[in-house]
gemmi code that builds the backbone of each chain (N, CA, C; Angstrom):
import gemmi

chains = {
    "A": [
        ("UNK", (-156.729, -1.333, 218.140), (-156.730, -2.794, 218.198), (-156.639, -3.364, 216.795)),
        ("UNK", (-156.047, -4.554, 216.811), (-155.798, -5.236, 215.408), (-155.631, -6.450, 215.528)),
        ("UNK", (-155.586, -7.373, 214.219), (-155.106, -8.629, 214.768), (-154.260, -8.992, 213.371)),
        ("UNK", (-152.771, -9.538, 213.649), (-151.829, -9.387, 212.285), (-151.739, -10.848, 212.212)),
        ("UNK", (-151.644, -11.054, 210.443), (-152.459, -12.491, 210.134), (-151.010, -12.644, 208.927)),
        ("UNK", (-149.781, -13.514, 209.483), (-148.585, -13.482, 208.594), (-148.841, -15.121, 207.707)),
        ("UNK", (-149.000, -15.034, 206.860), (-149.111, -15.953, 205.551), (-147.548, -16.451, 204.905)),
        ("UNK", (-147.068, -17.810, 204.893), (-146.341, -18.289, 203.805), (-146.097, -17.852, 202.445)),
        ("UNK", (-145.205, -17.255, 202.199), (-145.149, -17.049, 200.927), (-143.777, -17.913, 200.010)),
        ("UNK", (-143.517, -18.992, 200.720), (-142.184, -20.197, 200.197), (-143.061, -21.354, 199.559)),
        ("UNK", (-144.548, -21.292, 199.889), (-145.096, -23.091, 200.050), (-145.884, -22.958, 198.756)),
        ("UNK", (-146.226, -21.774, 198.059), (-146.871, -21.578, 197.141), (-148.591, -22.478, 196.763)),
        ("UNK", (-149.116, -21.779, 198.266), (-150.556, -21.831, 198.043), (-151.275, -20.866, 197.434)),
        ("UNK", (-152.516, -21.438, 196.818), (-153.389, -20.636, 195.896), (-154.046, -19.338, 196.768)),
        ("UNK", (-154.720, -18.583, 196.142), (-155.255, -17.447, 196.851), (-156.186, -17.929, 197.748)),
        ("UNK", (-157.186, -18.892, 197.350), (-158.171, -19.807, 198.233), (-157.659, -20.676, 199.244)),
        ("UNK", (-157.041, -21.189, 199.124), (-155.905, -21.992, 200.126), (-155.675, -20.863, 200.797)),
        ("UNK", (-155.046, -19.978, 200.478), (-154.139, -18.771, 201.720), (-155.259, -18.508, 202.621)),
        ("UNK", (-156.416, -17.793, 201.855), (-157.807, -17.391, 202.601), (-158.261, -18.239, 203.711)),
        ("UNK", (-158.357, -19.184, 203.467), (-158.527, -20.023, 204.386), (-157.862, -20.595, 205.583)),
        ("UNK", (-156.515, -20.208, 205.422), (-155.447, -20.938, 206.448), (-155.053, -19.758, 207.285)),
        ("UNK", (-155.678, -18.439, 206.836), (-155.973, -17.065, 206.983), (-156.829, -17.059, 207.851)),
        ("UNK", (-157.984, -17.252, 207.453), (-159.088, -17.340, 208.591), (-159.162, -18.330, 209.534)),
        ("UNK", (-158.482, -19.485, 209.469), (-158.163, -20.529, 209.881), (-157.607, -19.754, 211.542)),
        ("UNK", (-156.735, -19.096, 211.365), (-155.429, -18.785, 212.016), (-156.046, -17.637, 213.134)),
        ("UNK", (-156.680, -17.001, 212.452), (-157.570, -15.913, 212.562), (-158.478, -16.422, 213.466)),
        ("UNK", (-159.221, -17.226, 213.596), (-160.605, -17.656, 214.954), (-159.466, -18.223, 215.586)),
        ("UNK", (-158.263, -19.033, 215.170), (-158.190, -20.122, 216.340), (-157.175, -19.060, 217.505)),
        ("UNK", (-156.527, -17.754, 217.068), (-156.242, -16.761, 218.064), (-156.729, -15.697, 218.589)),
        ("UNK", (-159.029, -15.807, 218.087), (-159.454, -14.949, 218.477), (-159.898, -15.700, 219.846)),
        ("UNK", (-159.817, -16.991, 219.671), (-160.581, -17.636, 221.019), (-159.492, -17.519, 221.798)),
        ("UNK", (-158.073, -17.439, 221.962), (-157.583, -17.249, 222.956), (-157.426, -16.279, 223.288)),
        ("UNK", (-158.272, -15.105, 222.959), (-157.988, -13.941, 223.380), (-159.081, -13.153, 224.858)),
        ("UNK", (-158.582, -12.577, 225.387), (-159.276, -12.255, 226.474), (-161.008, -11.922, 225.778)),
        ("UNK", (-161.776, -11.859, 226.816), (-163.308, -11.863, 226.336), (-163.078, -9.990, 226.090)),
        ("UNK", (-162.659, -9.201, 226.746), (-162.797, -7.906, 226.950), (-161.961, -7.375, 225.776)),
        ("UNK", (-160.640, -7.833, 225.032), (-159.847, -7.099, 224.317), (-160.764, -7.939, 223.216)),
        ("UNK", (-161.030, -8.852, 223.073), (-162.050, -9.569, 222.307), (-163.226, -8.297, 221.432)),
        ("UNK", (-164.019, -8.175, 222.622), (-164.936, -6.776, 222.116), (-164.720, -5.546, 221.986)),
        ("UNK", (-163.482, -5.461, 222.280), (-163.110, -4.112, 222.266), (-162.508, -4.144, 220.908)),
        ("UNK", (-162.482, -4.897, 220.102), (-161.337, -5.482, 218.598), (-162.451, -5.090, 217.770)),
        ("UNK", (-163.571, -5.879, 218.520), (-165.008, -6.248, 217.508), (-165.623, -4.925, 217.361)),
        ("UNK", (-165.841, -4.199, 218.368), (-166.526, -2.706, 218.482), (-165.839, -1.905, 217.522)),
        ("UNK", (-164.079, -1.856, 217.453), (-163.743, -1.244, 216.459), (-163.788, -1.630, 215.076)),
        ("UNK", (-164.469, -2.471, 214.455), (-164.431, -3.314, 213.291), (-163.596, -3.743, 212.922)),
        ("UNK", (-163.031, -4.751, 214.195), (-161.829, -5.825, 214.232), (-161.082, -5.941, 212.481)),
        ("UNK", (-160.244, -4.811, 212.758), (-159.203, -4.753, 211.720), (-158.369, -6.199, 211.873)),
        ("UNK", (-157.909, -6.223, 210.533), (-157.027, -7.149, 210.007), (-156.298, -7.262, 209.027)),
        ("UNK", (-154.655, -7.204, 209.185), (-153.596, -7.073, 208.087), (-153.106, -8.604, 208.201)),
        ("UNK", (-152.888, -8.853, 206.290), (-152.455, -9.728, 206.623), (-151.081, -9.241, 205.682)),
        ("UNK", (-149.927, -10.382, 206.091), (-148.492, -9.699, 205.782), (-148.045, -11.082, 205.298)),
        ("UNK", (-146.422, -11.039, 204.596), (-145.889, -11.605, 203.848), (-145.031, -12.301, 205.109)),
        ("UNK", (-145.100, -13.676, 205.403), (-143.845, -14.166, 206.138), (-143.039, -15.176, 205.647)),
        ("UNK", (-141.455, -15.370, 205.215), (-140.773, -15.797, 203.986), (-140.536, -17.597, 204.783)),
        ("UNK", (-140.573, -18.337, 206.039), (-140.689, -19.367, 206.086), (-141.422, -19.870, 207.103)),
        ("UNK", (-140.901, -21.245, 207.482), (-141.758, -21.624, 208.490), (-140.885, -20.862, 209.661)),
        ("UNK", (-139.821, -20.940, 209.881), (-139.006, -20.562, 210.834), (-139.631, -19.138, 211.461)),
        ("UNK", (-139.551, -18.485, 210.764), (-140.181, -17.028, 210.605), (-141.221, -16.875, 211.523)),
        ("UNK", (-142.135, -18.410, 211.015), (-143.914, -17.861, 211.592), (-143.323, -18.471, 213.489)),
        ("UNK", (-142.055, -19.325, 213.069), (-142.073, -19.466, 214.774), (-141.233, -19.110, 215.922)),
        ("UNK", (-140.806, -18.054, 215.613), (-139.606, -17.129, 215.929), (-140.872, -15.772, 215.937)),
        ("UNK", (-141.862, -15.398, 215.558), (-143.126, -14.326, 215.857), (-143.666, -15.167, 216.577)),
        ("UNK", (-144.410, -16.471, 216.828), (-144.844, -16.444, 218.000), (-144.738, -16.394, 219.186)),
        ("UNK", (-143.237, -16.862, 219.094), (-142.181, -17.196, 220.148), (-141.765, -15.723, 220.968)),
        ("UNK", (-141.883, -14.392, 219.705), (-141.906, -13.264, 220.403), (-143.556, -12.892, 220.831)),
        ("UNK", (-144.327, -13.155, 220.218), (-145.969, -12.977, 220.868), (-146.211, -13.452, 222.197)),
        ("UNK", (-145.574, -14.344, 222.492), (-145.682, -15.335, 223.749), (-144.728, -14.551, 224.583)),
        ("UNK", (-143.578, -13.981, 224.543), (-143.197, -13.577, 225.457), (-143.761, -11.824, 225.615)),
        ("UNK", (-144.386, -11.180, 224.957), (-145.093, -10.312, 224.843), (-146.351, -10.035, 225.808)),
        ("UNK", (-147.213, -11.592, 225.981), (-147.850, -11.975, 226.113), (-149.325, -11.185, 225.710)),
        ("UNK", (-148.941, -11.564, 224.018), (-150.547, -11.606, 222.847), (-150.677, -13.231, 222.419)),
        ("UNK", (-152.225, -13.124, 222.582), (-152.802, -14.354, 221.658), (-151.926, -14.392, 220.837)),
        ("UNK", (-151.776, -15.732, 220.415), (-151.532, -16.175, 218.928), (-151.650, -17.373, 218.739)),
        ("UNK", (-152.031, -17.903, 217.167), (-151.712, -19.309, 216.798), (-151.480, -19.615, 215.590)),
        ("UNK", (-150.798, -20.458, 215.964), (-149.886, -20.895, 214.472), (-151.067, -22.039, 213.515)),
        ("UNK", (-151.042, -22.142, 212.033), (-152.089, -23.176, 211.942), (-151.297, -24.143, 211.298)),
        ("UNK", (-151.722, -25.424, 210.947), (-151.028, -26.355, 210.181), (-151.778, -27.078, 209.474)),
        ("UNK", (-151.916, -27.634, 207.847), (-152.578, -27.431, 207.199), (-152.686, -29.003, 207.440)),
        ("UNK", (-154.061, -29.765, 206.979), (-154.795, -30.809, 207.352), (-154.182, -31.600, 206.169)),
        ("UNK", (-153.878, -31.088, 204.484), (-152.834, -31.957, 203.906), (-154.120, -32.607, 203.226)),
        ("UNK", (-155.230, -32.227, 202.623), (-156.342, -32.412, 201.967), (-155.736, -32.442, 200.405)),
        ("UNK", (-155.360, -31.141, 200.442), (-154.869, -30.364, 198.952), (-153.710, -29.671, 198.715)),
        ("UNK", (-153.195, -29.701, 197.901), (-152.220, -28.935, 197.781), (-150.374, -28.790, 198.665)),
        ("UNK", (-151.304, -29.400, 200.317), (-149.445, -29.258, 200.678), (-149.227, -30.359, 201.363)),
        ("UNK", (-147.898, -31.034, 201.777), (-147.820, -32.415, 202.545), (-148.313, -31.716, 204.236)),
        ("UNK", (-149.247, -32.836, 204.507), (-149.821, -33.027, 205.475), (-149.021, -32.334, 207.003)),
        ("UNK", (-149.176, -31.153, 207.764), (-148.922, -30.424, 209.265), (-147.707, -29.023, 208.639)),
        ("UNK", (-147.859, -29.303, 207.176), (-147.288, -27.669, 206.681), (-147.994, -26.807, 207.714)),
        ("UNK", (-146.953, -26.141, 207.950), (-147.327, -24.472, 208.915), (-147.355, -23.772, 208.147)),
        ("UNK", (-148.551, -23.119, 207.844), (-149.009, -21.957, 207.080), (-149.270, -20.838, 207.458)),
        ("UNK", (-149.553, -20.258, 208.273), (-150.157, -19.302, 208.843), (-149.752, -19.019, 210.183)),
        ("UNK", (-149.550, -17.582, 210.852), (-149.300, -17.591, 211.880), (-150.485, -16.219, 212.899)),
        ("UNK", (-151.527, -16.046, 213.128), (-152.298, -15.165, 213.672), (-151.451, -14.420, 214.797)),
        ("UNK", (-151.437, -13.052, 215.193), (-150.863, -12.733, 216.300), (-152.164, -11.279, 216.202)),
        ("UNK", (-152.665, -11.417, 217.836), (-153.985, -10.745, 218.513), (-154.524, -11.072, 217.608)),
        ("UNK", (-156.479, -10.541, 218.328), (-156.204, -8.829, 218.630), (-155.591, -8.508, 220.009)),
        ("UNK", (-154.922, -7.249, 219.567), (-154.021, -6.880, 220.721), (-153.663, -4.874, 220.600)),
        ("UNK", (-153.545, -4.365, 221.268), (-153.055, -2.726, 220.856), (-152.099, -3.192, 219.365)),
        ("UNK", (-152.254, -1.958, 218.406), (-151.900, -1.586, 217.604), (-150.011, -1.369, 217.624)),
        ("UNK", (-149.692, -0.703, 218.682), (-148.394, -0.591, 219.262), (-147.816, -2.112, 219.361)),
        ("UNK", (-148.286, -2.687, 220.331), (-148.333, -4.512, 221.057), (-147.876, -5.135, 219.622)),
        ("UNK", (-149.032, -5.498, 218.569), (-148.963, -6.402, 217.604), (-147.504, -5.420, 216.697)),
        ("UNK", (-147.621, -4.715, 216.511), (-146.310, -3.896, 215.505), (-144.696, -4.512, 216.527)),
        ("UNK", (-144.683, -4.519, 217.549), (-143.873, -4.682, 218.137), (-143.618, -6.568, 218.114)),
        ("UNK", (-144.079, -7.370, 217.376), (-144.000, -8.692, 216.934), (-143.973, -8.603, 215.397)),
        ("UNK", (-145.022, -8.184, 214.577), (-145.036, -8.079, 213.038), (-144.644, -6.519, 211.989)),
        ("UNK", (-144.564, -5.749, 213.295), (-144.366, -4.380, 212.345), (-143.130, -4.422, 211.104)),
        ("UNK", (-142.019, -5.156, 211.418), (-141.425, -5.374, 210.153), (-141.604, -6.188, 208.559)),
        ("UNK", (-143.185, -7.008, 208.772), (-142.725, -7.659, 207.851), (-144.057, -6.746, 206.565)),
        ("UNK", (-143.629, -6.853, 205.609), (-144.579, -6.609, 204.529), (-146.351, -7.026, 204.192)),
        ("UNK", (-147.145, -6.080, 204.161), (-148.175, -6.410, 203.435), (-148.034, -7.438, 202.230)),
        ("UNK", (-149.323, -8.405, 202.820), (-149.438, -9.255, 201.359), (-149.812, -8.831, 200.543)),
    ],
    "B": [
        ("UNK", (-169.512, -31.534, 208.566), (-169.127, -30.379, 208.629), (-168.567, -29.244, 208.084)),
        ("UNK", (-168.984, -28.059, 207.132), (-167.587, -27.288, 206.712), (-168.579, -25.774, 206.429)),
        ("UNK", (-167.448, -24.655, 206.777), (-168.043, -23.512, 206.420), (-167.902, -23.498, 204.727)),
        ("UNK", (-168.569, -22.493, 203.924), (-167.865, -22.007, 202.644), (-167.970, -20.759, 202.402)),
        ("UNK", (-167.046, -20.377, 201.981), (-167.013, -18.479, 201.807), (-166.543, -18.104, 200.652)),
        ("UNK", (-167.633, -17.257, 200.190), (-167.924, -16.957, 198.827), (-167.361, -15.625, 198.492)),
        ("UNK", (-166.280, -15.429, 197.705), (-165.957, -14.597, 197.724), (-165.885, -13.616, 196.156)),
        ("UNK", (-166.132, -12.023, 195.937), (-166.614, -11.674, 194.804), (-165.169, -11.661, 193.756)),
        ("UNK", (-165.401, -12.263, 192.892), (-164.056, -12.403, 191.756), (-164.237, -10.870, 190.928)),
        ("UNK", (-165.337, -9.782, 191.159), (-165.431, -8.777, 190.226), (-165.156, -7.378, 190.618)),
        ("UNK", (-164.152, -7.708, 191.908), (-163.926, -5.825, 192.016), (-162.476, -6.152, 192.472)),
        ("UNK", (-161.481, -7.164, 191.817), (-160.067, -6.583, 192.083), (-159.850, -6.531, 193.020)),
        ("UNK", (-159.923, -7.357, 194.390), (-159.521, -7.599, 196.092), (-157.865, -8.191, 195.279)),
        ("UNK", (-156.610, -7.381, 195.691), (-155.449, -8.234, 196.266), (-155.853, -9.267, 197.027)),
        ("UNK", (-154.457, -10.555, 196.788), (-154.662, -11.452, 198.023), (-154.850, -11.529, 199.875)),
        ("UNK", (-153.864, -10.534, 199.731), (-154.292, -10.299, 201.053), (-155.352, -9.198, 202.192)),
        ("UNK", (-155.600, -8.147, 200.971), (-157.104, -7.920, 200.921), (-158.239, -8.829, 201.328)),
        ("UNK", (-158.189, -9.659, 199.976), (-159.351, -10.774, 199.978), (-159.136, -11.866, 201.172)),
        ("UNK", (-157.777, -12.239, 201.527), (-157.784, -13.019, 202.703), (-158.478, -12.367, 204.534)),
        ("UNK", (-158.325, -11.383, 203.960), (-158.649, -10.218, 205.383), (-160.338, -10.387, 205.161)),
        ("UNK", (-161.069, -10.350, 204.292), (-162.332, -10.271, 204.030), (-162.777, -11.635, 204.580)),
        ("UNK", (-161.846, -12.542, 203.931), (-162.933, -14.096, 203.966), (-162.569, -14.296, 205.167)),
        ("UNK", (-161.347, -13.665, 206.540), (-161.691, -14.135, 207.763), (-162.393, -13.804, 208.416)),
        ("UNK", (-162.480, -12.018, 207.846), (-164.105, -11.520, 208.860), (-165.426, -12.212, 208.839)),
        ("UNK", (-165.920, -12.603, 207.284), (-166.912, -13.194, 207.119), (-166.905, -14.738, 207.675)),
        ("UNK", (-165.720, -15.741, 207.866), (-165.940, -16.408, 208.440), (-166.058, -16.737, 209.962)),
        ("UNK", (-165.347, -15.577, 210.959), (-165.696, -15.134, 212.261), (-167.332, -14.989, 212.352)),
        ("UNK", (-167.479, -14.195, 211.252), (-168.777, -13.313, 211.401), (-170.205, -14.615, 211.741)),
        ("UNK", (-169.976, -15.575, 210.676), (-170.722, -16.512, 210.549), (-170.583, -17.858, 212.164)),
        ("UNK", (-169.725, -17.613, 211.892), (-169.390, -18.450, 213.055), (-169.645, -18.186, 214.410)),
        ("UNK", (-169.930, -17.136, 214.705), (-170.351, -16.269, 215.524), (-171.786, -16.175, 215.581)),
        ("UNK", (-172.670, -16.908, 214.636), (-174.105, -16.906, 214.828), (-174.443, -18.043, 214.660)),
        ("UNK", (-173.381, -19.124, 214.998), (-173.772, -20.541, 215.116), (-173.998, -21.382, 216.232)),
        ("UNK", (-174.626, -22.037, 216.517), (-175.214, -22.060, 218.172), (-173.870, -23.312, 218.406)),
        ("UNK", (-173.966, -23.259, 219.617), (-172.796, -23.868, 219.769), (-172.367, -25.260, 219.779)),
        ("UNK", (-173.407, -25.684, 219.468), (-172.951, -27.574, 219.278), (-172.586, -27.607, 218.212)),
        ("UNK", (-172.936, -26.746, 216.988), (-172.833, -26.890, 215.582), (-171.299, -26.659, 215.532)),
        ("UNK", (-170.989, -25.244, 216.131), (-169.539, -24.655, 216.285), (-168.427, -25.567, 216.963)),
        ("UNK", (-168.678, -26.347, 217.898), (-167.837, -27.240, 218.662), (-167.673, -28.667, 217.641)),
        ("UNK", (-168.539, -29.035, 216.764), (-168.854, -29.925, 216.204), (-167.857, -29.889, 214.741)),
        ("UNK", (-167.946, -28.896, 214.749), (-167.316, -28.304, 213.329), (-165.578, -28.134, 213.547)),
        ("UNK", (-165.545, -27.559, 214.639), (-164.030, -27.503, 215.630), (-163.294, -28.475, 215.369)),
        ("UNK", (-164.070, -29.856, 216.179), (-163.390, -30.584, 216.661), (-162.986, -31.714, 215.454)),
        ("UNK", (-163.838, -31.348, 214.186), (-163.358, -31.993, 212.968), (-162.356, -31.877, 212.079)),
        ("UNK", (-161.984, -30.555, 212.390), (-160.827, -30.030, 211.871), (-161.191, -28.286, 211.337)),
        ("UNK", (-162.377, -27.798, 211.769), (-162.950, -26.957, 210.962), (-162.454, -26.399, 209.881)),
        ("UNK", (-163.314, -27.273, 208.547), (-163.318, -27.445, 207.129), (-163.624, -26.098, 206.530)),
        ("UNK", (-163.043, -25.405, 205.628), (-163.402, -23.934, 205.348), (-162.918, -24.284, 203.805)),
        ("UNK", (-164.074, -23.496, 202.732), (-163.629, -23.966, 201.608), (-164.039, -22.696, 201.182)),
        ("UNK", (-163.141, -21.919, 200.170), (-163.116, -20.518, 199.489), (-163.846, -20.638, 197.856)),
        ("UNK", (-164.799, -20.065, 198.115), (-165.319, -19.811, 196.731), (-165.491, -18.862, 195.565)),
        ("UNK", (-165.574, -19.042, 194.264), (-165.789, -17.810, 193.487), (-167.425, -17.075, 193.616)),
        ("UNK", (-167.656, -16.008, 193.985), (-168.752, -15.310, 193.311), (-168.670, -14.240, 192.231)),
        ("UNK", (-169.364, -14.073, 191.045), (-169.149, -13.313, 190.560), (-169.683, -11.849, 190.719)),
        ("UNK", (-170.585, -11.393, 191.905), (-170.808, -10.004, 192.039), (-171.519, -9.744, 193.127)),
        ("UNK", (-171.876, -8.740, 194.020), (-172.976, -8.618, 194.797), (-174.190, -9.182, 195.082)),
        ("UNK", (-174.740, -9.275, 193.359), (-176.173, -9.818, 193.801), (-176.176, -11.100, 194.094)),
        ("UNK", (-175.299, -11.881, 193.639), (-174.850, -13.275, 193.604), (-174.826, -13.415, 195.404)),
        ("UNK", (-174.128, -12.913, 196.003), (-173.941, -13.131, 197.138), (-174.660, -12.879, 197.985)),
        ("UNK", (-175.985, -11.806, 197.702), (-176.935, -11.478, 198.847), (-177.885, -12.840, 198.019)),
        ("UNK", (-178.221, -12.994, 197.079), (-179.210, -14.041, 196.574), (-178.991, -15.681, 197.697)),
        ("UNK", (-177.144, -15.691, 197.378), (-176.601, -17.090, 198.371), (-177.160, -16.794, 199.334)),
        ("UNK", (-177.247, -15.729, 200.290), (-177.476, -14.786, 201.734), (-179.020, -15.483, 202.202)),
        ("UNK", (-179.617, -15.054, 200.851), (-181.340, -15.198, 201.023), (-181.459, -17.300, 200.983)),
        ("UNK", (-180.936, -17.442, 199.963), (-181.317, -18.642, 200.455), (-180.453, -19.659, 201.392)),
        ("UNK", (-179.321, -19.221, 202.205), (-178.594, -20.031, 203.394), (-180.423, -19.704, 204.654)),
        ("UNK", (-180.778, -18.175, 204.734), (-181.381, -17.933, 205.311), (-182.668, -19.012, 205.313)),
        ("UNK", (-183.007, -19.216, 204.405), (-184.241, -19.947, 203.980), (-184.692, -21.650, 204.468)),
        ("UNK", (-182.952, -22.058, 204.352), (-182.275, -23.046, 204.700), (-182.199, -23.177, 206.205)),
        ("UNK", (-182.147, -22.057, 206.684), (-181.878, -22.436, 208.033), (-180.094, -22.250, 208.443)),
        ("UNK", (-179.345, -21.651, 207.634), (-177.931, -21.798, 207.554), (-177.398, -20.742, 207.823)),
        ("UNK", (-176.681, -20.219, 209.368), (-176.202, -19.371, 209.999), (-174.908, -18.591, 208.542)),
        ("UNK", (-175.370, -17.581, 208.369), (-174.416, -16.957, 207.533), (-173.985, -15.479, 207.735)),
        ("UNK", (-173.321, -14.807, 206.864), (-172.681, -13.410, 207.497), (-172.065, -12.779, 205.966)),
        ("UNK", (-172.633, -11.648, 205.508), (-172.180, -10.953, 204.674), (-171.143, -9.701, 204.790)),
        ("UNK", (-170.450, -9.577, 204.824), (-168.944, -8.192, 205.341), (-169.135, -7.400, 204.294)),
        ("UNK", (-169.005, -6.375, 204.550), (-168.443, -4.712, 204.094), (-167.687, -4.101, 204.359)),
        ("UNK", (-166.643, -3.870, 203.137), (-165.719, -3.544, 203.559), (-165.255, -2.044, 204.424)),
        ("UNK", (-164.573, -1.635, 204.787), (-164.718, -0.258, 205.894), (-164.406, 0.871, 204.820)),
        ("UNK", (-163.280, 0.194, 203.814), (-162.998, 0.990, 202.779), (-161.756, 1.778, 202.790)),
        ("UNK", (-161.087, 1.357, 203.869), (-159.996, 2.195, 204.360), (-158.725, 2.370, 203.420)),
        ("UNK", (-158.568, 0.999, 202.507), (-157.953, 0.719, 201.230), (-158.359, 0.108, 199.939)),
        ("UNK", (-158.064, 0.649, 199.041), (-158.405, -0.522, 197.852), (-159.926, 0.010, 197.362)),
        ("UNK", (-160.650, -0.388, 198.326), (-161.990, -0.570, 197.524), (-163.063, 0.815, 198.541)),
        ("UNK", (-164.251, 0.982, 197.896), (-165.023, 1.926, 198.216), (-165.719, 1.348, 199.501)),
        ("UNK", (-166.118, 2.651, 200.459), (-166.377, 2.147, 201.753), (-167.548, 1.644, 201.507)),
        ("UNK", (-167.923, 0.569, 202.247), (-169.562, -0.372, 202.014), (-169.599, -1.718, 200.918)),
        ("UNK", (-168.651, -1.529, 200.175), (-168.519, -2.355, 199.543), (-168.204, -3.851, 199.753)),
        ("UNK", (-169.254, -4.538, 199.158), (-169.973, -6.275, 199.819), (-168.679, -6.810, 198.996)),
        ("UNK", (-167.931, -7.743, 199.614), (-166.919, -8.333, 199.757), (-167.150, -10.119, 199.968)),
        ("UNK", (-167.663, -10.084, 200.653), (-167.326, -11.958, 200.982), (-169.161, -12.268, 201.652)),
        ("UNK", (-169.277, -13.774, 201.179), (-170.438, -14.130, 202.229), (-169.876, -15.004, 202.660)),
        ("UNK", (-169.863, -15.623, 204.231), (-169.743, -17.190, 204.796), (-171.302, -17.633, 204.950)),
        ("UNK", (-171.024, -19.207, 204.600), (-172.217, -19.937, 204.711), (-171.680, -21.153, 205.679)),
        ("UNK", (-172.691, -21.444, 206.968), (-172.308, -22.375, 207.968), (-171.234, -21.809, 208.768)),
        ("UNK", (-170.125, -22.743, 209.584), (-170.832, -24.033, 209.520), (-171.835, -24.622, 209.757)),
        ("UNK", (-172.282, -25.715, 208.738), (-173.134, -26.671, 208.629), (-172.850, -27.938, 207.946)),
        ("UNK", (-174.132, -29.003, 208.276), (-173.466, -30.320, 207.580), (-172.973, -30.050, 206.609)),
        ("UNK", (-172.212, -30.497, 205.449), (-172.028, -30.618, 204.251), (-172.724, -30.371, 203.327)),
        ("UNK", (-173.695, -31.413, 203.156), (-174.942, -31.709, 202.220), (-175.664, -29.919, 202.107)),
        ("UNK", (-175.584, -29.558, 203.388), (-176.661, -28.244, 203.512), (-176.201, -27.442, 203.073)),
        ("UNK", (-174.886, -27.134, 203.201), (-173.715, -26.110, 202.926), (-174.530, -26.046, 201.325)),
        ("UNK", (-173.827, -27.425, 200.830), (-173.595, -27.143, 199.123), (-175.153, -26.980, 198.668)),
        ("UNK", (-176.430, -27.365, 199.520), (-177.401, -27.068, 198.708), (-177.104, -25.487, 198.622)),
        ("UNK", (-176.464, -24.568, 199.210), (-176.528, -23.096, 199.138), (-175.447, -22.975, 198.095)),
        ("UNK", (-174.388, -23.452, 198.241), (-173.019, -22.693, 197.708), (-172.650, -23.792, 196.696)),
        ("UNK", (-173.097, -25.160, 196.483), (-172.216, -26.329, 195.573), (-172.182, -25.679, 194.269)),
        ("UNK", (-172.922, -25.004, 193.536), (-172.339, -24.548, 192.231), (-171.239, -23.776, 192.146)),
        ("UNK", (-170.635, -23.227, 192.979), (-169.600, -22.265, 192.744), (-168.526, -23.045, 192.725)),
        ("UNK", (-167.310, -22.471, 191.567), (-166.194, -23.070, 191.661), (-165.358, -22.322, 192.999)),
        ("UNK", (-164.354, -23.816, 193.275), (-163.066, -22.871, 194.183), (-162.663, -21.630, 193.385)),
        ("UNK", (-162.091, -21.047, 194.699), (-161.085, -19.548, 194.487), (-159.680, -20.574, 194.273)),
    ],
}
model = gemmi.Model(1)
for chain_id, residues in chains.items():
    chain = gemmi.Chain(chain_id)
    for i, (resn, *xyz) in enumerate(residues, 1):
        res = gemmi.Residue()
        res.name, res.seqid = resn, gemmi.SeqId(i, " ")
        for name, pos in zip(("N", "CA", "C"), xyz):
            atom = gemmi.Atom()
            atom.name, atom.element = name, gemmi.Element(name[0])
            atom.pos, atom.b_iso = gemmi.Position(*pos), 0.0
            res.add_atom(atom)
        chain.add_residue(res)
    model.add_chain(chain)
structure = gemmi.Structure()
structure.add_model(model)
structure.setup_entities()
């Protein structure tokens, strides 16, 4: 089990910014996730990669394959506090889900 | 409302290392927050702000006094599988909680 956490790398947010739109992305596709693959993520010490994704297009063309997959996912969009104009898509969470499952949506793209 | 997650600036976490850390710890925390606080925090936009710590003790000291406070928090270790040595204290989340409470724990630290 895993849950793959694809980050912007065009919008040029700070490392703290990323972290956050990271974890951001990260709860808001652990709650849609079944209660059972849920603990079964957590029992294994709910791994998490996060990877390089080059636009917005990108993060929605992976969910668009997550959804027909059918894994959690969610896309986040940034509140526009700091740093980026206001409903930037930053982040795209996909599971937790089998290891196989999530590779078969993100296995191509690069570690951040 | 806002979580803050403190993260250690002194053992060389890559970005996306360190982004993988500050979402566990902010699951982690969030996960021991009773639930009006958590829904409350949600529905505001849930505010997450990344911080510098400079080492371990720094972060179990934050640990001891969120505790003291009354402020649902969560310290991570890392598994060790890359990068860094297994056990190794990585991130604290503090809250969510009001604001005011947050920073009596964490307001000295600069952003990440």
């Amino acid at each position: 089990m895993k849950q793959a956490i694809v980050a912007r790398t065009d919008i040029g947010m700070g490392t703290g910014k990323l972290a956050a739109q990271v974890a951001h992305a990260s709860l808001s596709a652990v709650e849609k996730t079944e209660k059972s693959a849920r603990s079964e993520w957590k029992g294994s010490g709910q791994k998490k990669v996060v990877l390089k994704g080059d636009g917005e297009r990108t993060l929605f063309e992976l969910a668009e394959l997550a959804d027909r997959e059918g894994i959690p996912n969610a896309i986040v969009r940034d509140a526009g506090h700091t740093q980026l104009e206001p409903g930037t898509v930053t982040t795209l969470a996909v599971g937790p889900a089998a290891d196989d499952r999530v590779d078969r949506v993100t296995g191509d793209l690069p570690l951040y």
